[in-house]
N, C-alpha and C positions, 0 to 999 in steps of 0.2 A: 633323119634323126639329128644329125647337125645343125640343121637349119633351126629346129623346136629347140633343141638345149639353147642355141645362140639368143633366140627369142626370151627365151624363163631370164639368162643372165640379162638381158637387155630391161626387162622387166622388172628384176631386183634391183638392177641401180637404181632404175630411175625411184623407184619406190624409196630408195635407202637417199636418195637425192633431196627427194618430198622432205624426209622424216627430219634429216640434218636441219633443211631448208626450216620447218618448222620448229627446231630446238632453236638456230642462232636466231630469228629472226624477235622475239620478246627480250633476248637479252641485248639485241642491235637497241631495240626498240628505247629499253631502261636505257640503257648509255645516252640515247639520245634526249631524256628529261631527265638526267641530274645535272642537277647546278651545281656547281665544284665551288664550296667557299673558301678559301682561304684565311686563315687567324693567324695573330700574332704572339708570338710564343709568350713575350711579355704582358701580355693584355690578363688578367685575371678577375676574379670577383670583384663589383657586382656586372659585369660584362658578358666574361665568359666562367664558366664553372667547367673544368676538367678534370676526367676520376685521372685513379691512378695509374691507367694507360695512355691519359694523354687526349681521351677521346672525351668531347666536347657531349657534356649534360645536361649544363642548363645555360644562366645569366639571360643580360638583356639581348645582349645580338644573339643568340640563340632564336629566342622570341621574336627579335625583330626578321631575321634572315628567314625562317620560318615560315614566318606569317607571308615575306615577297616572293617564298618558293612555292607557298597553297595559289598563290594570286596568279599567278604565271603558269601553274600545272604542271611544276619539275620537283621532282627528289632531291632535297637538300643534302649534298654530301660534304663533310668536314674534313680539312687535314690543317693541322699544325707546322707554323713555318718559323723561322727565326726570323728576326725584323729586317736584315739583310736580303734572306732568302724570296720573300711574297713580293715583290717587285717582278724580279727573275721570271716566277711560277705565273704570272700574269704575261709578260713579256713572249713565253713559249706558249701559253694557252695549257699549259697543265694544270691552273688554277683559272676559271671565269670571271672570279668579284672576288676584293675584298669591303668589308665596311667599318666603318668607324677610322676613315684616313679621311686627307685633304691635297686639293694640289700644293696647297704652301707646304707642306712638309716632303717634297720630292722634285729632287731635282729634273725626274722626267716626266711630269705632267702631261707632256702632248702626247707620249706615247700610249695613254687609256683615254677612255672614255668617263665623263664620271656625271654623276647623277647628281639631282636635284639633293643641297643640302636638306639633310636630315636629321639625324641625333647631336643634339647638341653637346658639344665638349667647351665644361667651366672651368680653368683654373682660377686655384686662388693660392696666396701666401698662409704659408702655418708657422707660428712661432710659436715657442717655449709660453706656457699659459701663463710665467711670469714676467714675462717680456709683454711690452707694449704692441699694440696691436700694430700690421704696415698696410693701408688701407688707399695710399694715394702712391701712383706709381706714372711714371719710376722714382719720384722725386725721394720716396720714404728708402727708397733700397739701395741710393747714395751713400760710400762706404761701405757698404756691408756686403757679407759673405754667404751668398745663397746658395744652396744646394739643390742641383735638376737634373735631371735624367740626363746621360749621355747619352748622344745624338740625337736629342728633341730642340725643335727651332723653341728662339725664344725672341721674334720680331721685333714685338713692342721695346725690350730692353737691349737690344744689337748694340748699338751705338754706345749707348753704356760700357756695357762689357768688354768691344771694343780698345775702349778710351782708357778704363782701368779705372773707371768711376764704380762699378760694379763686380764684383769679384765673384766668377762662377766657379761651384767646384762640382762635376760631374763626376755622379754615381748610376750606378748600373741598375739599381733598384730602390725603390718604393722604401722598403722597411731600413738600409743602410742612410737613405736621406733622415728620416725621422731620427734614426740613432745617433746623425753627427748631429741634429739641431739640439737632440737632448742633451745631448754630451757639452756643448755649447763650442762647437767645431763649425756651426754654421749661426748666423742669425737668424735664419728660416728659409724652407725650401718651396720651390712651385710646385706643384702637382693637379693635375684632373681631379674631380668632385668624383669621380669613379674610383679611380685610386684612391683617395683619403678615403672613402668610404670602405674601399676594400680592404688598406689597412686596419682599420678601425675594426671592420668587421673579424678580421684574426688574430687581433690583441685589443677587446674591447675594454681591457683595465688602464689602457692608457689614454684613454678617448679624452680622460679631465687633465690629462698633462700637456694636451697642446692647447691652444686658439687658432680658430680661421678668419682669416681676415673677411670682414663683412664687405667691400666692394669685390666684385670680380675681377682677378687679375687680367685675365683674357676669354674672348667666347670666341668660339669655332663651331658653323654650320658644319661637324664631317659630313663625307660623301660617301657611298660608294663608287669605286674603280672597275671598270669592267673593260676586260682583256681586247682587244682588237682583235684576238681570235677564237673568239669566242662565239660561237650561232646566235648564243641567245643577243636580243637587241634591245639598245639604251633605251627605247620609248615604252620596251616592255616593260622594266623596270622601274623605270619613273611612274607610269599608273599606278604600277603597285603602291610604293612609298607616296604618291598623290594617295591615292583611297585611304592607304594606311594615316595619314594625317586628319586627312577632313574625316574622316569618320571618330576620332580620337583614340583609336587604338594605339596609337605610338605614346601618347600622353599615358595611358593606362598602363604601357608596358612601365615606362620612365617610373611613374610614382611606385608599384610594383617596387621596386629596386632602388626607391627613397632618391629616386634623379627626376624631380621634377622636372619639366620643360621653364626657362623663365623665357 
């Protein structure tokens, strides 16, 4: 009688073994094709669109990270970081990628991997629509008091700012720049062709009160960064963003979002 009961229990485990075995193994499975993106908490329309929890709905990296997570066969998953913080989150591999960065904007470049430039980032100079336009640089922004993002490199005019030939004043935000150049607290601020846009787009009644300077102040190939400890590999990624170009999907994303590629 011992012997058969010992048997049934020996029988139910291994069954209840099987059953387990079968629940973790599709959720091992998903863990193992999400791509964990990383954004930056500053980054806003036309880029990223986030409702009101924070969780990422639409914009262009939307679309674009999308389209390199169908191409590779993973689950795009999003979390939100502060500009400090998506360094970090790559660094322990709790984030895989982030995109729309560069190595020149981080002092720790060797530490990721990064891909083939991709989306390009335009700035340009905005002044007050009755101020004369600043379209040759640096030479136009001698003297004068520019307004730009705190903690954004600004290479081309170092040496300037520097020197004290160019007078930086660093604000934290997009709409606070705009409000010193109107206020006339600045002469005009840098900003991405993203940003101005995205300004633009959440106070469209001030669009006739600035000018953008018609040269481009700077262009940047960004990359994506991808973690060193991450499974997924740099060569995957690059096909992606390779197919995604020669085929012109990235161009179609861009104008999509009034950011043409130049």
């Amino acid at each position: 009688m011992k012997q058969g009961i010992d048997l049934i229990v020996a029988r139910v485990c291994a069954i209840m073994v099987l059953i387990i075995g079968a629940l973790l193994l599709p959720m091992h499975a998903f863990a193992q094709d999400e791509l964990k993106l990383a954004l930056f908490d500053t980054v806003t329309y036309p880029l990223n669109v986030l409702d009101q929890h924070d969780h990422l709905v639409g914009g262009l990296l939307k679309d674009f990270q999308d389209a390199i997570a169908r191409d590779i066969g993973a689950t795009p998953v999003y979390v939100v970081y502060s500009r400090r913080r998506v360094e970090q989150a790559l660094k322990s591999g709790q984030a895989d990628m982030v995109c729309y960065f560069s190595p020149q904007w981080t002092d720790n470049r060797d530490q990721f991997l990064w891909t083939i430039p991709n989306l390009p980032q335009n700035e340009r100079v905005v002044v007050a629509r009755d101020k004369p336009l600043l379209n040759h640089f640096p030479q136009q922004l001698i003297g004068k008091k520019i307004a730009v993002r705190l903690g954004y490199f600004y290479p081309s005019i170092s040496k300037e700012v520097a020197d004290g030939r160019i007078k930086r004043i660093d604000l934290t935000d997009v709409p606070s720049m705009f409000r010193l150049v109107a206020l006339g607290g600045a002469d005009g601020l840098i900003s991405s062709e993203a940003e101005i846009e995205g300004y633009f787009k959440n106070f469209p009644d001030q669009r006739e009160q600035f000018a953008l300077s018609k040269t481009v102040f700077s262009m940047t190939g960004t990359q994506c960064a991808l973690s060193r400890k991450s499974s997924w590999k740099i060569d995957q990624i690059n096909r992606a963003i390779s197919r995604l170009q020669s085929s012109g999907e990235q161009d179609a994303m861009m104008r999509r979002y009034g950011l043409s590629e130049k």
